[in-house]
Legacy VTK file of the C-alpha trace (Angstrom):
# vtk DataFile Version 3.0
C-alpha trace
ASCII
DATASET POLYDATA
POINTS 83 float
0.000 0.000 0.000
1.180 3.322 -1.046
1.341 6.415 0.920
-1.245 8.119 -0.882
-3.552 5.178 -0.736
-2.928 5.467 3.299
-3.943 9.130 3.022
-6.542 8.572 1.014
-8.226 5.705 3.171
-7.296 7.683 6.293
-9.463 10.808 5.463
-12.296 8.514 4.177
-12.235 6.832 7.308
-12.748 10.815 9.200
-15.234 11.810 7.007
-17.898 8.955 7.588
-16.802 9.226 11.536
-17.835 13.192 11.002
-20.717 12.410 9.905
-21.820 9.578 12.198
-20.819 12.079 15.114
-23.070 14.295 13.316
-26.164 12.430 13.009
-25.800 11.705 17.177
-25.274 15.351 17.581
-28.361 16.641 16.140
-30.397 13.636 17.896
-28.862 15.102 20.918
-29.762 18.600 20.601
-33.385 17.746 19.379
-33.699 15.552 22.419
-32.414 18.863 24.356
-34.931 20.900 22.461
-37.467 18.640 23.780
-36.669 18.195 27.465
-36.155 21.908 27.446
-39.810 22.211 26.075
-41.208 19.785 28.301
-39.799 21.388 31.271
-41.000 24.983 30.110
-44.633 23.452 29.237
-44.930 21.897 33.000
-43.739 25.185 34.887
-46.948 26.581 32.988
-49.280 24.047 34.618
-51.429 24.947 37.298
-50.319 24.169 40.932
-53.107 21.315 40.854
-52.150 19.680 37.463
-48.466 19.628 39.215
-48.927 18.212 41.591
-50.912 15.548 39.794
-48.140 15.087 37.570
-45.908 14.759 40.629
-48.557 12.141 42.852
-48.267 9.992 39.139
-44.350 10.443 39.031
-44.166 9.329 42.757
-46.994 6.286 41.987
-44.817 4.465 39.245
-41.553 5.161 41.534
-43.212 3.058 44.355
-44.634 0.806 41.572
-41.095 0.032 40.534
-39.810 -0.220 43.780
-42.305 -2.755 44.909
-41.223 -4.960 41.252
-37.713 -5.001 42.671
-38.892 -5.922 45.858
-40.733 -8.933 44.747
-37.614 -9.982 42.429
-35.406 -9.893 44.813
-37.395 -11.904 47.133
-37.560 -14.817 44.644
-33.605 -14.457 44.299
-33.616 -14.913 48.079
-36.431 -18.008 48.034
-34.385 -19.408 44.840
-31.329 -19.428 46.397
-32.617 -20.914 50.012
-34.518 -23.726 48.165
-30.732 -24.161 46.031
-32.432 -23.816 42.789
LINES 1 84
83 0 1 2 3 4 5 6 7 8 9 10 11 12 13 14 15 16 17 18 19 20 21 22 23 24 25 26 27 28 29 30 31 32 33 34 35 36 37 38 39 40 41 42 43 44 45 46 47 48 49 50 51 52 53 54 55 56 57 58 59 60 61 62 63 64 65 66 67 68 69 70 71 72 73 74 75 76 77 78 79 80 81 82
């Protein structure tokens, strides 16, 4: 391999990594874009639809809490009964 075929593979090679990087960029900053909207759209809500929001938020933490409660629970009965 030549020199200028090591160049020339070399800079292809950056210029489809630019662009990759690229693409992820822009699906970053539109997924920026978005949280920023979504946070601006909830500080307009209502003190009542907040704290909705909030009592829902706080209902699927405790839902997901209580999953990894029962999970680990049948870790702990699987490993007693030496399953």
């Amino acid at each position: 391999m030549g020199i200028k075929n090591f160049f020339k593979n070399a800079f292809g090679d950056m210029k489809k990594n630019a662009k990759a990087q690229h693409e992820v960029d822009k699906a970053n900053f539109a997924a920026a874009k978005a949280e920023s909207r979504a946070t601006w759209e909830e500080a307009k809500m209502s003190p009542a639809a907040r704290q909705d929001l909030m009592q829902k938020e706080r209902d699927a933490q405790i839902k997901a809490a209580n999953e990894r409660t029962a999970a680990a629970e049948a870790r702990i009965n699987n490993a007693k009964n030496g399953k």
